[in-house]
C-alpha positions in Angstrom: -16.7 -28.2 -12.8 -17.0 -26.9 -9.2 -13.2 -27.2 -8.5 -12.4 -26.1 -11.7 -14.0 -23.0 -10.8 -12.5 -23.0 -7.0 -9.3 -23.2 -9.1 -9.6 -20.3 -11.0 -10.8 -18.1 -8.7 -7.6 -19.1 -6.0 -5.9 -18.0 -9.7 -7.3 -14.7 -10.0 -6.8 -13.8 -5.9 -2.9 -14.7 -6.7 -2.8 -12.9 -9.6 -4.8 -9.9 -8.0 -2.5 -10.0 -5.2 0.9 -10.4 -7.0 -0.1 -7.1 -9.0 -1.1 -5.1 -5.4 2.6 -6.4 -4.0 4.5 -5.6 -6.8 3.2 -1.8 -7.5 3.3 -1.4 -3.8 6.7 -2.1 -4.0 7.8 -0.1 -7.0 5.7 3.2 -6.0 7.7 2.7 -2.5 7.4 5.0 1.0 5.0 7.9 0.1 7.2 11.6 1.2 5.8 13.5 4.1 7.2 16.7 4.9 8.8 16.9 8.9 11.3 18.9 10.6 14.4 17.6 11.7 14.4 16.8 15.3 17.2 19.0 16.6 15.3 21.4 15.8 12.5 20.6 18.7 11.6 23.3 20.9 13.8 24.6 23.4 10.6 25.4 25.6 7.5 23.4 26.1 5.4 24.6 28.3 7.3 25.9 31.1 10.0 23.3 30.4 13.2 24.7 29.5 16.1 22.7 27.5 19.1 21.9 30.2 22.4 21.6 28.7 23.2 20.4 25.1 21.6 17.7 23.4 22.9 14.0 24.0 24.7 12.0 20.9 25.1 8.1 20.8 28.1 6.6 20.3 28.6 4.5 17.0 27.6 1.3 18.0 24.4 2.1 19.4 23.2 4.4 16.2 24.1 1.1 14.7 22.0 -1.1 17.2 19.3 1.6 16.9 19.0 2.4 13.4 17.1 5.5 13.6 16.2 7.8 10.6 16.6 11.0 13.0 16.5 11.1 17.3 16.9 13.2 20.1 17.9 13.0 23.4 17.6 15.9 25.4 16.9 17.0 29.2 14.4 20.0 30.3 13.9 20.9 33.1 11.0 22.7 35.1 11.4 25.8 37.6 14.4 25.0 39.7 14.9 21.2 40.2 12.3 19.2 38.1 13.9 17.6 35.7 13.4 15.4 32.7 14.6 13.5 30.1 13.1 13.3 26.6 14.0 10.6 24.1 12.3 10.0 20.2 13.7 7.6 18.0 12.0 8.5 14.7 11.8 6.1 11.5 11.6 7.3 8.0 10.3 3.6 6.7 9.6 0.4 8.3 10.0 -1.9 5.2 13.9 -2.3 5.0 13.3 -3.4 9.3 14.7 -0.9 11.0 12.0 -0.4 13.6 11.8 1.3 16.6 13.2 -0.6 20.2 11.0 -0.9 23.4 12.4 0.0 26.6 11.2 -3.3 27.5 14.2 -4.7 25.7 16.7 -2.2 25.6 16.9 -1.4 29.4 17.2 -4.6 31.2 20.4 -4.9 28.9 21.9 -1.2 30.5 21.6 -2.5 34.2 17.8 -1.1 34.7 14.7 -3.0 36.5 11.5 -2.2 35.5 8.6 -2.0 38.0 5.1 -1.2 38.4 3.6 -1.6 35.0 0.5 0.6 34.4 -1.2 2.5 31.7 -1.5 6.1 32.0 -4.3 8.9 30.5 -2.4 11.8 29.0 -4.5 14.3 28.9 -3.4 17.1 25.9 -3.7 21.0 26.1 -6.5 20.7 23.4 -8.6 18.1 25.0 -7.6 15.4 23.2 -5.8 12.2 25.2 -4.0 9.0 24.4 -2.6 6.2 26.5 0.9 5.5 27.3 2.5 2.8 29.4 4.2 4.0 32.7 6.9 1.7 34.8 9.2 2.7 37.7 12.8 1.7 36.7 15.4 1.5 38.6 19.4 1.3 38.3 21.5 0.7 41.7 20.6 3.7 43.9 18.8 6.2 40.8 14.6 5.7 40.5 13.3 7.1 37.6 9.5 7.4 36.4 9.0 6.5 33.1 6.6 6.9 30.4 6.6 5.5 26.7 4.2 5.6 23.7 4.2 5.1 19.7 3.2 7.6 17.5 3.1 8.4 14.0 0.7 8.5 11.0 -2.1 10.3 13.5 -2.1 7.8 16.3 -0.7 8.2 19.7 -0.8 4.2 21.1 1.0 2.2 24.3 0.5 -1.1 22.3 3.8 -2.3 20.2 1.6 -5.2 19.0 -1.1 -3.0 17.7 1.5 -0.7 16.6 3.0 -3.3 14.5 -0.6 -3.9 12.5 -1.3 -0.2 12.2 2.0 0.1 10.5 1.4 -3.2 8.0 -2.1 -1.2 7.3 -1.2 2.3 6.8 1.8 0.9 4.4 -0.9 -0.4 2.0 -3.3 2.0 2.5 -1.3 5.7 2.9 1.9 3.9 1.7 3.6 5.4 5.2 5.1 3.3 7.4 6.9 6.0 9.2 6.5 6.3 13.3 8.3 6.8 16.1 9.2 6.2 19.8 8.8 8.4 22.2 10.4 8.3 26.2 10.2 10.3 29.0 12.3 9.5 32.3 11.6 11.6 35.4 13.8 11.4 38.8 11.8 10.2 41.6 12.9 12.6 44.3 9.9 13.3 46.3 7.5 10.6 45.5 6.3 8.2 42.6 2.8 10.5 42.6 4.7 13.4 42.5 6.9 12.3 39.0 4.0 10.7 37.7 2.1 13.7 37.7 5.2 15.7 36.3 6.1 13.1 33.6 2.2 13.5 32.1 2.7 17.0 32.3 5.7 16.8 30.1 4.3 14.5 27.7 1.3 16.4 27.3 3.1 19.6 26.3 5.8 17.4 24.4 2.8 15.6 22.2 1.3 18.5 21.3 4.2 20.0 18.9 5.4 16.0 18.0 3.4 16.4 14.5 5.6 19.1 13.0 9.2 15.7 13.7 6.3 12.8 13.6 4.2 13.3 11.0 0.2 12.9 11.3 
């Protein structure tokens, strides 16, 4: 009687859960209204575009898989300088996915130094933490800063990134996120393009929401 029971009850959790997998998959990715990402602020703060926006070549829009990106430099006054890169996915489910640095530099010639985690503190109040290495390619040093976002979270962790999304697809039925860069030249000193990297993420996170949906 007991594992007759057991039986049927390991029955109905299959059952139950082959009915949640199969209307999860037929009602598919829920639609969230964004705007395209070329159409990102030319200004942020007091960081102005520099030049045109960057384009891939074919094989690495193939590599990457992106639903919509930008690459773009700004620049500060009259020398500070920085780049800003988001890779933005529609939908998880089919695998396309968003690449860390941690893999894709190493492959381009860059070394990766000084891990830390950084506070960036936003204009409302609000903060989020983002992971920070010094990377370096020949004779060029450049500052880096990297975080996740999407669905209302700003998050350094691709591991807790990863669960968030497997929740948030049963739950909001969004799997949608992004990844978001920024490289600052070390010119004066690592303090010095630390402190102007946070700047320009701060002002950078603040309008995300409208390309990366909350």
């Amino acid at each position: 009687m007991k594992s007759s029971w057991r039986f049927g009850l390991l029955l109905a959790v299959l059952i139950l859960g082959g009915i949640l997998v199969n209307t999860w998959a037929y009602l598919g990715e829920a639609h969230v209204e964004r705007q395209e990402l070329k159409n990102f602020p030319v200004q942020v703060g007091g960081w102005k575009q520099e030049g045109v926006d960057q384009r891939f070549d074919a094989e690495t829009l193939r590599v990457l898989r992106a639903s919509d990106y930008l690459l773009r430099n700004y620049r500060l006054g009259n020398d500070t300088m920085a780049n800003l890169y988001i890779g933005y996915y529609a939908t998880q489910r089919d695998g396309a996915t968003y690449h860390s640095p941690l893999n894709c530099l190493p492959g381009s010639g860059w070394t990766m130094e000084d891990p830390a985690m950084v506070t960036i503190a936003l204009p409302n109040g609000k903060s989020f933490v983002a992971n920070k290495y010094v990377i370096k390619n020949a004779n060029v040093r450049e500052l880096m800063i990297y975080w996740y976002q999407g669905r209302g979270r700003a998050i350094a962790s691709e591991y807790w990134g990863k669960i968030y999304t497997v929740l948030d697809s049963v739950r909001l039925r969004r799997s949608d996120a992004a990844m978001v860069r920024v490289m600052v030249p070390i010119t004066a000193s690592d303090a010095a393009a630390l402190e102007s990297a946070r700047d320009f993420a701060a002002v950078t996170s603040a309008v995300l929401p409208e390309f990366v949906p909350d």
